[in-house]
PADO-80351 format. One line per field, with one value per atom (N, C-alpha, C, O): x, y, z; atom name; chain; residue number from 1. Coordinates in steps of 0.05 Angstrom, whole numbers, plus 5000, padded with zeros to 4 digits. Example, Ala and Ser with C-alpha at 12.3 -4.5 7.8 and 13.67 -1.06 7.14 Angstrom:
BEGIN
px = c(5264	5246	5264	5285	5257	5273	5258	5268)
py = c(4886	4910	4934	4934	4955	4979	5001	5023)
pz = c(5156	5156	5156	5169	5142	5143	5157	5161)
atom = c(N	CA	C	O	N	CA	C	O)
kette = c(A	A	A	A	A	A	A	A)
nr = c(1	1	1	1	2	2	2	2)
This chain:
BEGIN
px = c(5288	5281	5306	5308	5327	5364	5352	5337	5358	5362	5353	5366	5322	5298	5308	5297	5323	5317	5335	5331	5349	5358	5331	5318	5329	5303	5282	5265	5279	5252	5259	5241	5289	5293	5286	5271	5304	5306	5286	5290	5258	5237	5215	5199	5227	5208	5219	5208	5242	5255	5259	5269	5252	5247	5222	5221	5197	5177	5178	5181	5175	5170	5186	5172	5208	5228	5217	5217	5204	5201	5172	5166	5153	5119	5134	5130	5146	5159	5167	5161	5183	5202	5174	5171	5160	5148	5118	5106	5115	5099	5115	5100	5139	5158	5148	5132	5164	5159	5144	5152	5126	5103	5078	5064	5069	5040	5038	5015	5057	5059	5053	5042	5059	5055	5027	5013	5015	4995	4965	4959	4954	4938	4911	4907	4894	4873	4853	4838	4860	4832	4843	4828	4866	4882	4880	4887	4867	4871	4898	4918	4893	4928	4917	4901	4935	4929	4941	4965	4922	4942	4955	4978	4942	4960	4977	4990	4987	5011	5034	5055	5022	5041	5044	5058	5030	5032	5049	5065	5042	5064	5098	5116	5099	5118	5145	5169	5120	5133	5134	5144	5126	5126	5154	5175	5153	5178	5207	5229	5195	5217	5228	5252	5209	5210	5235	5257	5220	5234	5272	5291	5269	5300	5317	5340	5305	5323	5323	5338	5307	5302	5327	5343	5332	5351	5376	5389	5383	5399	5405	5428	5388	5389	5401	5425	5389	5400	5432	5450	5430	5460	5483	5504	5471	5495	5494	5514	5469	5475	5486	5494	5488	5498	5533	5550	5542	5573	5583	5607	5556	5563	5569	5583	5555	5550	5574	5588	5574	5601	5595	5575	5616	5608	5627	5626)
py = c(3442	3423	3410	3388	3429	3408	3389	3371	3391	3370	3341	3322	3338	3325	3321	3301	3330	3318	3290	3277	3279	3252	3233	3216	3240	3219	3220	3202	3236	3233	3227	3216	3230	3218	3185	3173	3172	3150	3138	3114	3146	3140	3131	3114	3155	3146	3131	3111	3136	3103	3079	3060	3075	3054	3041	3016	3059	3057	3037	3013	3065	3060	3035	3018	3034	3008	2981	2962	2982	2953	2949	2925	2965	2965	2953	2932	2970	2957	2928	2912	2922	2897	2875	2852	2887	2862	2855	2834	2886	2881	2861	2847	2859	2846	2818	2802	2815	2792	2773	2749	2781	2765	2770	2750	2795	2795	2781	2772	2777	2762	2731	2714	2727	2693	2701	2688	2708	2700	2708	2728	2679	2687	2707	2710	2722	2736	2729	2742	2690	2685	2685	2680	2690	2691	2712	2732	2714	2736	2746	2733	2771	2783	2810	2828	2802	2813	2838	2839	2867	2887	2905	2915	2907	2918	2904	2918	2880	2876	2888	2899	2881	2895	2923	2933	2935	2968	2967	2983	2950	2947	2941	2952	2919	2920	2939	2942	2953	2980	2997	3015	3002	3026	3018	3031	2996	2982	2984	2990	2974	2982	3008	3009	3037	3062	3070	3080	3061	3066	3062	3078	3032	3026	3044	3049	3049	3067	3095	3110	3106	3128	3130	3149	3112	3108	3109	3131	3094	3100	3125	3132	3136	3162	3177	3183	3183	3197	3191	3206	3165	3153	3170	3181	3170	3177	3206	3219	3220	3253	3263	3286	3249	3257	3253	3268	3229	3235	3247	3251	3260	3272	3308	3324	3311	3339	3347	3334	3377	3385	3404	3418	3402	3408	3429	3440)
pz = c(7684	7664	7652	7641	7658	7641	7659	7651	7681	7700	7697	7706	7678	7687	7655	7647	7637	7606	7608	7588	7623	7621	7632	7620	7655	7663	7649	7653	7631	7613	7592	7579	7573	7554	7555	7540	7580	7587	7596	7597	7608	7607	7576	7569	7566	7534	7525	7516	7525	7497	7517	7506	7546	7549	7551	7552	7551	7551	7520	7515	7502	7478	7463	7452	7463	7464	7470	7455	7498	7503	7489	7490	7477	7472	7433	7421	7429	7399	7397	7378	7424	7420	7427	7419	7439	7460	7426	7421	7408	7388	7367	7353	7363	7336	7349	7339	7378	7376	7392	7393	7404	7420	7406	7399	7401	7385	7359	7354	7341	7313	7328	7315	7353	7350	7365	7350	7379	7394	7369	7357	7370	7361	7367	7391	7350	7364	7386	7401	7384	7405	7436	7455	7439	7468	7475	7461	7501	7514	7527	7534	7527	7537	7555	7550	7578	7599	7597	7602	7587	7575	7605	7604	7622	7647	7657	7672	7658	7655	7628	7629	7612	7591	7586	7568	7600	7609	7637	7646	7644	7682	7680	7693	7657	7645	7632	7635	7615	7601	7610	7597	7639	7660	7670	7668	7681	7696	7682	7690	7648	7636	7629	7624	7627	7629	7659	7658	7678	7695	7693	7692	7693	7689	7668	7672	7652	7628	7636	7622	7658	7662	7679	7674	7699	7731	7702	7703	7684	7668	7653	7649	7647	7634	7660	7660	7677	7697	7707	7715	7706	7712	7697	7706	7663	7638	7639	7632	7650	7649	7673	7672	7701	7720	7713	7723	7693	7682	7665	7663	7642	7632	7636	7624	7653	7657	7675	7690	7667	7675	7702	7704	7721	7746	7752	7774)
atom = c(N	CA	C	O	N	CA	C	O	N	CA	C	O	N	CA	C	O	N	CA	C	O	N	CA	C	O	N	CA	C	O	N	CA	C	O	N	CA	C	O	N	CA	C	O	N	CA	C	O	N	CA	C	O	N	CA	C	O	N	CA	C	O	N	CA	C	O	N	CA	C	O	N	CA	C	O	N	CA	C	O	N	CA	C	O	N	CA	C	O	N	CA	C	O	N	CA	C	O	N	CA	C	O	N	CA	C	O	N	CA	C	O	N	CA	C	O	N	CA	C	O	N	CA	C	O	N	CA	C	O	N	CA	C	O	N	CA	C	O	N	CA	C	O	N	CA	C	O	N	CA	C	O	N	CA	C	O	N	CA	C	O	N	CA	C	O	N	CA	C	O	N	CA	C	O	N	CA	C	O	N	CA	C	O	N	CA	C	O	N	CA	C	O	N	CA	C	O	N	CA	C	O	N	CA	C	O	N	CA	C	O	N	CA	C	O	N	CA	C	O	N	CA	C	O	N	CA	C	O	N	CA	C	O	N	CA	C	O	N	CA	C	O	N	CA	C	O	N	CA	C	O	N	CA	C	O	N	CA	C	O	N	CA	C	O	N	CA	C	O	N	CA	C	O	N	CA	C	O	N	CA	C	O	N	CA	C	O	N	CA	C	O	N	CA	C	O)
kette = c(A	A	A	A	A	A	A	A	A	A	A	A	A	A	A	A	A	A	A	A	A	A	A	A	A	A	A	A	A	A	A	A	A	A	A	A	A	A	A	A	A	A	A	A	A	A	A	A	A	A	A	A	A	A	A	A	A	A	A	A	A	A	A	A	A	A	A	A	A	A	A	A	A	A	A	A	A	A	A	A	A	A	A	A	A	A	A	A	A	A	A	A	A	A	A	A	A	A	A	A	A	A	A	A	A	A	A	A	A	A	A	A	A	A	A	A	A	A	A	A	A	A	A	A	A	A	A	A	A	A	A	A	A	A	A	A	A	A	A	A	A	A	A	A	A	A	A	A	A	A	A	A	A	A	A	A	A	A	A	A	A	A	A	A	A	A	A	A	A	A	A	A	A	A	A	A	A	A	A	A	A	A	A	A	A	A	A	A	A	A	A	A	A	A	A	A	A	A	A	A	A	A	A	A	A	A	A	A	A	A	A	A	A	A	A	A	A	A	A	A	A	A	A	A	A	A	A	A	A	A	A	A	A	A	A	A	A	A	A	A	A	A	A	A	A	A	A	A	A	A	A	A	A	A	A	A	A	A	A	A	A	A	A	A)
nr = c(1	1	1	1	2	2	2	2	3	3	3	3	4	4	4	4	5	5	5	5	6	6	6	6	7	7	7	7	8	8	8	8	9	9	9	9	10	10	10	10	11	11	11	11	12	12	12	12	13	13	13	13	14	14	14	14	15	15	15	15	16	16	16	16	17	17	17	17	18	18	18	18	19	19	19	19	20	20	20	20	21	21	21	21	22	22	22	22	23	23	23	23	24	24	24	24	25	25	25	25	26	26	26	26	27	27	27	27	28	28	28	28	29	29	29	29	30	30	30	30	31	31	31	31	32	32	32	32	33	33	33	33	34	34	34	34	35	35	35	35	36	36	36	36	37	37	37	37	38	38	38	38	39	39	39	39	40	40	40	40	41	41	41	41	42	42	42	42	43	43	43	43	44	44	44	44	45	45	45	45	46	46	46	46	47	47	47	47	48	48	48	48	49	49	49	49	50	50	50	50	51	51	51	51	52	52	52	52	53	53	53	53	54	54	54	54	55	55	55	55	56	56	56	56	57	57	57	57	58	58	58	58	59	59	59	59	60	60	60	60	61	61	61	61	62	62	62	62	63	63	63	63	64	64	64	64	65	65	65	65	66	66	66	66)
């Protein structure tokens, strides 16, 4: 589980990160009568999960001592 706590750190806060950023500032302008295609914006935040995850793993594979 050490192993796996970078890729899952970096999974949630990119997840969660982009679902915040994408609520500040895209849902305040769209009004309620627009539809919004919510599996993309879950495809998105997966995609973006991912990338921060490949990062998390990146920063604990330099940080860790060998």
């Amino acid at each position: 589980m050490k192993n796996a706590i970078g890729i899952l750190f970096g999974f949630v806060t990119g997840m969660v990160g982009f679902l915040y950023l994408f609520r500040i500032f895209f849902l305040v302008r769209i009004p309620p009568q627009d539809e919004l295609a919510p599996g993309i914006v879950v495809m998105l935040a997966m995609m973006s999960g991912i990338l921060f995850a490949l990062a998390g793993a990146f920063v604990q594979s330099k940080l860790v001592r060998k």
